[in-house]
Structures are given as structure tokens and as C-alpha cells.
N, CA, C and O atoms as a Tripos MOL2 file, in Angstrom:
@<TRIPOS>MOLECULE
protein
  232   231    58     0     0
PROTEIN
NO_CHARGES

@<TRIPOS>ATOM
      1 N         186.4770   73.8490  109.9460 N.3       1 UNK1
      2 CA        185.8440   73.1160  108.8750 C.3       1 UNK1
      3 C         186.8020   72.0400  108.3750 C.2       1 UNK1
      4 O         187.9280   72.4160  108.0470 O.2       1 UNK1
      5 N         186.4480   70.5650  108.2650 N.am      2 UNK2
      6 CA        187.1380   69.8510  107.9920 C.3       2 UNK2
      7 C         187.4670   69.8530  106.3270 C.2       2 UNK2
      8 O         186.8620   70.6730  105.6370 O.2       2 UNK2
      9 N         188.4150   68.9400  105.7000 N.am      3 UNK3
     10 CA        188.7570   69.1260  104.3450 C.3       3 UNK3
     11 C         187.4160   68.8110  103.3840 C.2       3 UNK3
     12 O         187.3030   69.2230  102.2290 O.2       3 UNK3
     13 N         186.3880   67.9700  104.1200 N.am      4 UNK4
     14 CA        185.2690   67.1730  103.1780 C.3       4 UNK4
     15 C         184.2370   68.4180  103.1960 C.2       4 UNK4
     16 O         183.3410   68.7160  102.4060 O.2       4 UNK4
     17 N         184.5870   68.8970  104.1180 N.am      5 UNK5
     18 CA        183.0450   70.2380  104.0840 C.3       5 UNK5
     19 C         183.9340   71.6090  103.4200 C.2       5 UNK5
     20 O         183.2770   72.6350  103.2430 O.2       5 UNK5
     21 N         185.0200   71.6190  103.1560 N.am      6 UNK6
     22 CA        185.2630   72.6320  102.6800 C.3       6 UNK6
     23 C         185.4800   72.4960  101.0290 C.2       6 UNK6
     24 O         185.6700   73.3000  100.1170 O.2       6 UNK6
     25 N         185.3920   71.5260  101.0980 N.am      7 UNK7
     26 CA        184.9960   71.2650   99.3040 C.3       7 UNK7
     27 C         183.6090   70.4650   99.1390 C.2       7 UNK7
     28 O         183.6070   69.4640   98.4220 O.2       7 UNK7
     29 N         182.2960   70.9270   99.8550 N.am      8 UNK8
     30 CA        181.0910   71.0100   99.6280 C.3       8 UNK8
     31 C         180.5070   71.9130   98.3810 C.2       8 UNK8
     32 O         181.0570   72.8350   97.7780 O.2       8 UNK8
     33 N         179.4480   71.4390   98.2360 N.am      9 UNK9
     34 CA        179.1550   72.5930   97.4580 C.3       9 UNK9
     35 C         178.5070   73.6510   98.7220 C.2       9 UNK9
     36 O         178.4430   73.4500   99.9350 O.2       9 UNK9
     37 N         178.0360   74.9220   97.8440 N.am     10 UNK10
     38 CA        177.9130   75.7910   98.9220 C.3      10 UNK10
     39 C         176.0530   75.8320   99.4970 C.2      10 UNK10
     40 O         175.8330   76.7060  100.3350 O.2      10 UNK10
     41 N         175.2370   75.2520   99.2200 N.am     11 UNK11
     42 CA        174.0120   74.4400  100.0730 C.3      11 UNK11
     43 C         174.4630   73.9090  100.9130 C.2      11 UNK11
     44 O         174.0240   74.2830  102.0010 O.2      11 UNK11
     45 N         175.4370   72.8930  100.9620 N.am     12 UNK12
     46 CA        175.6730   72.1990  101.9200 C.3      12 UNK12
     47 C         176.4000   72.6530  103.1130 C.2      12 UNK12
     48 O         176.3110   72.2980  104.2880 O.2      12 UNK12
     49 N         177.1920   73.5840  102.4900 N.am     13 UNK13
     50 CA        177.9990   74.6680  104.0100 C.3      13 UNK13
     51 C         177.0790   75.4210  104.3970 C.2      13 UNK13
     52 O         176.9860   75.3030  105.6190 O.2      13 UNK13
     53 N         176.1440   76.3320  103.8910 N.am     14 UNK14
     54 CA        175.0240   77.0730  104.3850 C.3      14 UNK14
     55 C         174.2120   76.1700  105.2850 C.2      14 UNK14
     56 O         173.8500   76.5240  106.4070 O.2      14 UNK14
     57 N         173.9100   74.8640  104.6980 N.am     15 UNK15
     58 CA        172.8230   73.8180  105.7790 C.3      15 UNK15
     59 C         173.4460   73.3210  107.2610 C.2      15 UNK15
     60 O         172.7910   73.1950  108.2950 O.2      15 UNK15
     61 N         175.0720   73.0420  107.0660 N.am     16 UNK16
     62 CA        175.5660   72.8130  108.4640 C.3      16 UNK16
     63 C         176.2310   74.5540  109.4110 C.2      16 UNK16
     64 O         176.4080   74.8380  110.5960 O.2      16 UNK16
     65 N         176.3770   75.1810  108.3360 N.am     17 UNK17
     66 CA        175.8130   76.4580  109.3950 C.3      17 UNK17
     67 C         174.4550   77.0950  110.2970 C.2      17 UNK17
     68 O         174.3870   77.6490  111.3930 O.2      17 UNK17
     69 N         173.5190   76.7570  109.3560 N.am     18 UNK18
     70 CA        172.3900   77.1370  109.7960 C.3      18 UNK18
     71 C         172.0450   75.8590  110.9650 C.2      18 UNK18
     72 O         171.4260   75.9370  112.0260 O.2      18 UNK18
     73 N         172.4930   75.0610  110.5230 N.am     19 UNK19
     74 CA        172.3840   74.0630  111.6550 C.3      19 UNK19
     75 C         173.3520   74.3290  112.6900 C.2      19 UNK19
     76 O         172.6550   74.6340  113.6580 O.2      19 UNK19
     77 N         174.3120   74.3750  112.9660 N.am     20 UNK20
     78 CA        174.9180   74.8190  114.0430 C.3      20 UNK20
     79 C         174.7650   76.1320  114.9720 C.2      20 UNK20
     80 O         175.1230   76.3950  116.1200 O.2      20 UNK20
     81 N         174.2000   76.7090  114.1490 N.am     21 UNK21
     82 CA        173.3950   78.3040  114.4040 C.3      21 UNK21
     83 C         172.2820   78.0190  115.6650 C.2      21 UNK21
     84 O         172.2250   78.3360  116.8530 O.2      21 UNK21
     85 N         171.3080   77.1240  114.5880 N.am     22 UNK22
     86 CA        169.8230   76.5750  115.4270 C.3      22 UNK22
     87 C         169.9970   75.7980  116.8500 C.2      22 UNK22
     88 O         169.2330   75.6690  117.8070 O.2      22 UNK22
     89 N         171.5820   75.2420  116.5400 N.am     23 UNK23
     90 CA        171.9860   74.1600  117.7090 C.3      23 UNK23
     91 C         171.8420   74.9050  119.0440 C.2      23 UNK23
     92 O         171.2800   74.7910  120.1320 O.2      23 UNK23
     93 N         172.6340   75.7090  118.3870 N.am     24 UNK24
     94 CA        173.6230   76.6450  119.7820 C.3      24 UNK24
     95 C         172.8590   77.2200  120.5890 C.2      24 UNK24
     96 O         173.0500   77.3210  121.8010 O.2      24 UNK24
     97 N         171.6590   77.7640  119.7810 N.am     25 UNK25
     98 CA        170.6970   78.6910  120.8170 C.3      25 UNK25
     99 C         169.8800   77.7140  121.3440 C.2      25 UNK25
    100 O         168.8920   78.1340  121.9470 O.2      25 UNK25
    101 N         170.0460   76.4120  121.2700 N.am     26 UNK26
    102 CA        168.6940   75.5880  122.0640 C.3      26 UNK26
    103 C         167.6320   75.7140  121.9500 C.2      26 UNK26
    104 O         166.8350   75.8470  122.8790 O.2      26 UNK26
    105 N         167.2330   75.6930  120.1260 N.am     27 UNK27
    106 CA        165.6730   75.9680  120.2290 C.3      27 UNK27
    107 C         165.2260   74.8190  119.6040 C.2      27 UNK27
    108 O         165.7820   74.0970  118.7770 O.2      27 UNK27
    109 N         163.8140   74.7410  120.2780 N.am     28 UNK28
    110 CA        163.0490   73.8700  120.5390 C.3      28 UNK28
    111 C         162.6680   73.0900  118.9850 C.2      28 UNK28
    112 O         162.1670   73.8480  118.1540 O.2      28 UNK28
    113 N         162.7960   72.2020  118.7270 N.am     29 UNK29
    114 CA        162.6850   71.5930  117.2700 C.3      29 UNK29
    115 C         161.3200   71.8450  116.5410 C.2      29 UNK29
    116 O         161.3870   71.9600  115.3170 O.2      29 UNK29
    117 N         160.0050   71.9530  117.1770 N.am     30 UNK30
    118 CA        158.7530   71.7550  116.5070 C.3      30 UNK30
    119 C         159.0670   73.6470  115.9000 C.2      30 UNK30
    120 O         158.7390   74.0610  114.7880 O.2      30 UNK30
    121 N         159.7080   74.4230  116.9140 N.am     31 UNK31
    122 CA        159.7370   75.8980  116.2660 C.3      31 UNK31
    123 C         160.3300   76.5390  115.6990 C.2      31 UNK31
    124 O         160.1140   77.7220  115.4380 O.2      31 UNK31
    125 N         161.7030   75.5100  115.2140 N.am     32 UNK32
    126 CA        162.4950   75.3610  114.2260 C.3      32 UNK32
    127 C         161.9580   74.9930  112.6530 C.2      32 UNK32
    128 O         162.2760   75.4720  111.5650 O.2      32 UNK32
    129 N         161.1190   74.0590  112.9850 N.am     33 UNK33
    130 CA        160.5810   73.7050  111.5630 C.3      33 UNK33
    131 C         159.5390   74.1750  111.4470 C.2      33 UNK33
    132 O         159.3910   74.3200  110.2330 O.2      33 UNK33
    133 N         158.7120   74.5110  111.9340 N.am     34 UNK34
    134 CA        157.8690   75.9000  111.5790 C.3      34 UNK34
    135 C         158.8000   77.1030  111.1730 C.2      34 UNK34
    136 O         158.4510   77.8730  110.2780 O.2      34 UNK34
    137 N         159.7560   77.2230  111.7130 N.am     35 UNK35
    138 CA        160.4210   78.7300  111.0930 C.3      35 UNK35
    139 C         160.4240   78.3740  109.7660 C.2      35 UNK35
    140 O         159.5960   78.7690  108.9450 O.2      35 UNK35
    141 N         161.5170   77.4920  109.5000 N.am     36 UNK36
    142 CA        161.8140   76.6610  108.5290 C.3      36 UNK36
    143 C         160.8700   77.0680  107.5120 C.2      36 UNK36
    144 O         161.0110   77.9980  106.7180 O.2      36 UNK36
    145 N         159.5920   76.0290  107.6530 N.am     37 UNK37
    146 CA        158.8520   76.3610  106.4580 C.3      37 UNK37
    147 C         158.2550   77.7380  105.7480 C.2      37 UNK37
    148 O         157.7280   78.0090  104.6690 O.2      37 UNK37
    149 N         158.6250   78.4470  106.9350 N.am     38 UNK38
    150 CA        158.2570   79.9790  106.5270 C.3      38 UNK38
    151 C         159.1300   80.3700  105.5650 C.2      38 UNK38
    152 O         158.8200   81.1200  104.6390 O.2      38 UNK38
    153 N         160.4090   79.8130  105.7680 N.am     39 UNK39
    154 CA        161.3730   80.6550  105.1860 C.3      39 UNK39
    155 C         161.3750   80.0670  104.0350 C.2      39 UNK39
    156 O         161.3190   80.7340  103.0020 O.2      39 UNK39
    157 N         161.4410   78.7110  104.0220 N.am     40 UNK40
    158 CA        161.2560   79.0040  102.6330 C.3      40 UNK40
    159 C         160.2610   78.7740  101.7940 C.2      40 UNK40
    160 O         160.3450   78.0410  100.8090 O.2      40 UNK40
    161 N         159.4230   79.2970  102.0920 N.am     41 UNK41
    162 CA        158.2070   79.5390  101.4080 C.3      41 UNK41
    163 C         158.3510   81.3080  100.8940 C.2      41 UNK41
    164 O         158.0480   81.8850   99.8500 O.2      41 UNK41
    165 N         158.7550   81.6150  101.7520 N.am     42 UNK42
    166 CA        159.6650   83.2620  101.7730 C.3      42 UNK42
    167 C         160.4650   82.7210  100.1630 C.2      42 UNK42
    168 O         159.9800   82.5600   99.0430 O.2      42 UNK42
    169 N         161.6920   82.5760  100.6250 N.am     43 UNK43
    170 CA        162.9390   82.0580   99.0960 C.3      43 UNK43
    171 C         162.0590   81.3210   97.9910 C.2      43 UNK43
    172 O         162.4490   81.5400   96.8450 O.2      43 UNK43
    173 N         160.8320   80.4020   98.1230 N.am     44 UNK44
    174 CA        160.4990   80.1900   97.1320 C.3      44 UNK44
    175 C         159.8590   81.0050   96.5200 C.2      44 UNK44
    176 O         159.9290   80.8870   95.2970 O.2      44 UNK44
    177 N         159.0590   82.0550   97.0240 N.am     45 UNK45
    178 CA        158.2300   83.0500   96.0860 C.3      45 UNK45
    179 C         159.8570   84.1440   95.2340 C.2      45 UNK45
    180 O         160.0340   84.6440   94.1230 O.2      45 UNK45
    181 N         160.6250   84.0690   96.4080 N.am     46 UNK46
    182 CA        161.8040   84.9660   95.9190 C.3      46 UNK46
    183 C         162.5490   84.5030   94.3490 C.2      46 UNK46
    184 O         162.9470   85.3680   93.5690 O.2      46 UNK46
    185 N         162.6650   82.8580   94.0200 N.am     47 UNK47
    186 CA        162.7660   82.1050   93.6570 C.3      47 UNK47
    187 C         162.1690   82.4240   92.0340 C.2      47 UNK47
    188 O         162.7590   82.6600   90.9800 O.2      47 UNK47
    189 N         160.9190   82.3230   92.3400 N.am     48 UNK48
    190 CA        159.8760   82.2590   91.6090 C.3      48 UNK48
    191 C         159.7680   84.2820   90.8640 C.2      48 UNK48
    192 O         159.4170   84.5170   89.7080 O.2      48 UNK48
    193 N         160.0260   85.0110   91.5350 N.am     49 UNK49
    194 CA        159.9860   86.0560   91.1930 C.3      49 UNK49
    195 C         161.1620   86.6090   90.0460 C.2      49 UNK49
    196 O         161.2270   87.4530   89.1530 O.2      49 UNK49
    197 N         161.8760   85.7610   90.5570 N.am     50 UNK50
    198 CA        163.6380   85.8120   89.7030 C.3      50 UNK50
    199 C         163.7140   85.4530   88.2730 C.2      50 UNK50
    200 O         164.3730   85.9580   87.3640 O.2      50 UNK50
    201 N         162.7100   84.2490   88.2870 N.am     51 UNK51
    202 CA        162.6120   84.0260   87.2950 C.3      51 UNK51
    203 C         161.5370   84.4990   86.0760 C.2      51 UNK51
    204 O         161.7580   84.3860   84.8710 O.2      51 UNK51
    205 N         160.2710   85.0800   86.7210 N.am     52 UNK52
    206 CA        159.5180   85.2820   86.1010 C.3      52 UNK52
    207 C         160.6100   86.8810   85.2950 C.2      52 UNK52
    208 O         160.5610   87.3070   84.1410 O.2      52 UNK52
    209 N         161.3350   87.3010   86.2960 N.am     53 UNK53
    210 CA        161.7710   88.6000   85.7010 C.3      53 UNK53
    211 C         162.7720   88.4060   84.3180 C.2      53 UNK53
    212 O         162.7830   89.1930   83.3710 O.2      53 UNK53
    213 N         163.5180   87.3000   84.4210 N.am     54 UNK54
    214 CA        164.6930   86.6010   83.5600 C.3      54 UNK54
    215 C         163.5460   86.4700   82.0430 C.2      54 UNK54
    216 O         163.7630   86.9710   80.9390 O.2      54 UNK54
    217 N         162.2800   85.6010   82.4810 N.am     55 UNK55
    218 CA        161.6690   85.3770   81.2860 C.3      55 UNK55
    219 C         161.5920   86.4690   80.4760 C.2      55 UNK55
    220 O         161.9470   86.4550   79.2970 O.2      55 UNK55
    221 N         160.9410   87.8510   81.3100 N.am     56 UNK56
    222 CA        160.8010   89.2600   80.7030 C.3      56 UNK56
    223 C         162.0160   89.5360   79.9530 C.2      56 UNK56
    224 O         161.9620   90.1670   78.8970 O.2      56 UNK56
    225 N         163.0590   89.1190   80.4140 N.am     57 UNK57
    226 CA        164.1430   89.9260   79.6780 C.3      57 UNK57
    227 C         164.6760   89.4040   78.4510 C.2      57 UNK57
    228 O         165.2910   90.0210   77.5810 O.2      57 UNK57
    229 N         164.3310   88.0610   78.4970 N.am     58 UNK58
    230 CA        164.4280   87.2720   76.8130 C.3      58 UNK58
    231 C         164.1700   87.2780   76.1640 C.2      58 UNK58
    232 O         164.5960   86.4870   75.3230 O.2      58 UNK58
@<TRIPOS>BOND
     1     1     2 1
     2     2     3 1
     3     3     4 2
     4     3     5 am
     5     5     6 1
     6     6     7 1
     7     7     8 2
     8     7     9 am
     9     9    10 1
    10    10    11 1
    11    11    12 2
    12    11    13 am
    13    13    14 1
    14    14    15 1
    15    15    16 2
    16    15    17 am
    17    17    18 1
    18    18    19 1
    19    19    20 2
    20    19    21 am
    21    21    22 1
    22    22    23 1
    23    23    24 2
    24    23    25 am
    25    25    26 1
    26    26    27 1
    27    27    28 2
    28    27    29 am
    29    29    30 1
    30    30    31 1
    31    31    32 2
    32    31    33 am
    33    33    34 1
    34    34    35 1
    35    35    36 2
    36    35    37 am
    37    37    38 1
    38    38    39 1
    39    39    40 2
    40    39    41 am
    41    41    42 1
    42    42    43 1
    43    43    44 2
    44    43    45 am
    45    45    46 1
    46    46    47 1
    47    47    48 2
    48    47    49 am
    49    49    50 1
    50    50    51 1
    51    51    52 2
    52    51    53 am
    53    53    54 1
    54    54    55 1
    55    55    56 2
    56    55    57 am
    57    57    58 1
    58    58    59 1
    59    59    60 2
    60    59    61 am
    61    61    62 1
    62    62    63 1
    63    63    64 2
    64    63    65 am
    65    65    66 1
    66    66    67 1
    67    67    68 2
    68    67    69 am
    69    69    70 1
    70    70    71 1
    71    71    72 2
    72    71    73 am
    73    73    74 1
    74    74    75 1
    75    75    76 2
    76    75    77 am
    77    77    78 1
    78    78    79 1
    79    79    80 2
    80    79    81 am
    81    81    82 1
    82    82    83 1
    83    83    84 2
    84    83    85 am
    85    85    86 1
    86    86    87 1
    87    87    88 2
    88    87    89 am
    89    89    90 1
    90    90    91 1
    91    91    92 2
    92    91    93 am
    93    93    94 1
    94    94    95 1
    95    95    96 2
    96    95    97 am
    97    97    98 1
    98    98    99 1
    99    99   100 2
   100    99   101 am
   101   101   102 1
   102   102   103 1
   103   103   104 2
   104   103   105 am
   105   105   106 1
   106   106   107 1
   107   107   108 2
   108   107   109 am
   109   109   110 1
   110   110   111 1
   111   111   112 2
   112   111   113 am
   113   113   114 1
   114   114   115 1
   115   115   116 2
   116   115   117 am
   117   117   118 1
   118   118   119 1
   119   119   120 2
   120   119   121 am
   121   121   122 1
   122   122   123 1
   123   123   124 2
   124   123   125 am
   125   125   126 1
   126   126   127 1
   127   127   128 2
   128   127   129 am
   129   129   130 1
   130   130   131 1
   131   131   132 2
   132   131   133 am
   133   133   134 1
   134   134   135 1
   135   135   136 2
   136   135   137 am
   137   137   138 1
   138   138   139 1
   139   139   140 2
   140   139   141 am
   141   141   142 1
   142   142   143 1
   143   143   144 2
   144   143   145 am
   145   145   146 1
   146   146   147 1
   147   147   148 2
   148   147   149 am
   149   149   150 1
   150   150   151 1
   151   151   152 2
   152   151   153 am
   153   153   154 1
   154   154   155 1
   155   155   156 2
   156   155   157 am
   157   157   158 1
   158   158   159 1
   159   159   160 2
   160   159   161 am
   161   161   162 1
   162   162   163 1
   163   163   164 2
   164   163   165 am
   165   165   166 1
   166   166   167 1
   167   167   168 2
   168   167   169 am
   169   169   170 1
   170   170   171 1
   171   171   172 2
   172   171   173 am
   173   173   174 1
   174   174   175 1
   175   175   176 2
   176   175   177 am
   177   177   178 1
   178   178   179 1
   179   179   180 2
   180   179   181 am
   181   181   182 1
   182   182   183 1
   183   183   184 2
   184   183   185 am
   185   185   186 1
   186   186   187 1
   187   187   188 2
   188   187   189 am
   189   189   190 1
   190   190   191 1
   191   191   192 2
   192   191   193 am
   193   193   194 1
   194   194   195 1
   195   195   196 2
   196   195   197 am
   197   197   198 1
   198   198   199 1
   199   199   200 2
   200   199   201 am
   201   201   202 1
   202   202   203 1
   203   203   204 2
   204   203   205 am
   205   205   206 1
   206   206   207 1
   207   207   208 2
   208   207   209 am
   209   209   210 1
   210   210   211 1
   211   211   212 2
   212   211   213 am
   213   213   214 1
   214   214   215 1
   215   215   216 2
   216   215   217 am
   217   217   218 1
   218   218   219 1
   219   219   220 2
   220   219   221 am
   221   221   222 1
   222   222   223 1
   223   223   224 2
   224   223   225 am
   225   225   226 1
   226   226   227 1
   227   227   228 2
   228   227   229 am
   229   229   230 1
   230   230   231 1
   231   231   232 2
@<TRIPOS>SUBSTRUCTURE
     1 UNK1         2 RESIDUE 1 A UNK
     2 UNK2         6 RESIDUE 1 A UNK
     3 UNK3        10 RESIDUE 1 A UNK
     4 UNK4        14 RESIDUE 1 A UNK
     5 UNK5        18 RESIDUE 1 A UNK
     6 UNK6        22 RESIDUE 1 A UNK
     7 UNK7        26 RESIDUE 1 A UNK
     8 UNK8        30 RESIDUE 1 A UNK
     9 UNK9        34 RESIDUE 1 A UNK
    10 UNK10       38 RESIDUE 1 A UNK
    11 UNK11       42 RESIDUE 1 A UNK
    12 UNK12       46 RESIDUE 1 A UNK
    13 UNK13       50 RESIDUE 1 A UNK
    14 UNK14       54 RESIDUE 1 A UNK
    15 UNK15       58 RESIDUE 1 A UNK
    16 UNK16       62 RESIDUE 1 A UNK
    17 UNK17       66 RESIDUE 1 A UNK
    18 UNK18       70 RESIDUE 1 A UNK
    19 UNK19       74 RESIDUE 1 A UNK
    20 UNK20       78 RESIDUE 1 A UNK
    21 UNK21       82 RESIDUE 1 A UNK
    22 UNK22       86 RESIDUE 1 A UNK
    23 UNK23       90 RESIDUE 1 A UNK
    24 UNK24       94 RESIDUE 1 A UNK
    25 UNK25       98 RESIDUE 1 A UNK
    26 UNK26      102 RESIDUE 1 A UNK
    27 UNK27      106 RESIDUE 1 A UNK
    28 UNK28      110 RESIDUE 1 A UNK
    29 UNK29      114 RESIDUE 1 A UNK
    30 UNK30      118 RESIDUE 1 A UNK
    31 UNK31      122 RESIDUE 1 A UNK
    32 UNK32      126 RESIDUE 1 A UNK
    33 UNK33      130 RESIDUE 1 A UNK
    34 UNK34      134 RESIDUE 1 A UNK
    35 UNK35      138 RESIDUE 1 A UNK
    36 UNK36      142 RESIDUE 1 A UNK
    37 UNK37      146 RESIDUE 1 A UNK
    38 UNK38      150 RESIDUE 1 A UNK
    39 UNK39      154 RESIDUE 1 A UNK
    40 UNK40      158 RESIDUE 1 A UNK
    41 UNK41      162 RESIDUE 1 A UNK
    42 UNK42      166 RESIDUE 1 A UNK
    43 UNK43      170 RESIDUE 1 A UNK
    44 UNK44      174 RESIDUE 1 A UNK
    45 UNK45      178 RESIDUE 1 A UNK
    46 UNK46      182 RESIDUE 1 A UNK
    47 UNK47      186 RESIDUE 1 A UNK
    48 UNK48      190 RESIDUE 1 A UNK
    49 UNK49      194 RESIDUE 1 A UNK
    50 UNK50      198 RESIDUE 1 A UNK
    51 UNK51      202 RESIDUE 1 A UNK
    52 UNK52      206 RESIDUE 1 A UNK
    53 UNK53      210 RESIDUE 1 A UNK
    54 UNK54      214 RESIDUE 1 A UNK
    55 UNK55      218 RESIDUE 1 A UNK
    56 UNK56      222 RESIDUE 1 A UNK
    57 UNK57      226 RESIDUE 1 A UNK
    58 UNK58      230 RESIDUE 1 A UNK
């Protein structure tokens, strides 16, 4: 990791991991971004659940 990515914030080290991840195995781009949107449609309900619980607790 060079000096500029290691003082990323940490989205941005997770995004060029997951990208180097996706690289390596050679998968096909249209079934990448279909994963993609699954997932986070996945983290956004997760997202969304986090908070509704935070409201409860105020």
C-alpha cells in the first residue's frame, strides 16, 4: 500500500480491496455489478435497520 492509500479514509481502502479482489478472479463485469447492487441493497436495508433501532433508544 502506497503512503496516499494508507492515509485514505477507510471506504476508500475497502473499495480498492474489493476491487483488487474482483480483479484477480477474472470476473466478468456485467456480474460484478449485478452482485454489486445486491449487496448493497443488502447494507442498505442493514443501514436502515441501525438506525431505526438508535431512534428507539432516544
Amino acid at each position: 500500500m502506497n503512503n496516499s492509500l494508507e492515509t485514505a479514509p477507510n471506504h476508500v481502502k475497502l473499495a480498492v480491496d474489493l476491487i483488487m479482489l474482483l480483479e484477480q478472479n477474472e470476473l466478468d463485469p456485467e456480474e460484478v455489478l449485478a452482485a454489486l447492487k445486491i449487496v448493497e441493497s443488502d447494507f442498505m436495508n442493514k443501514l436502515l435497520s441501525q438506525q431505526k433501532e438508535q431512534k428507539h433508544k432516544t
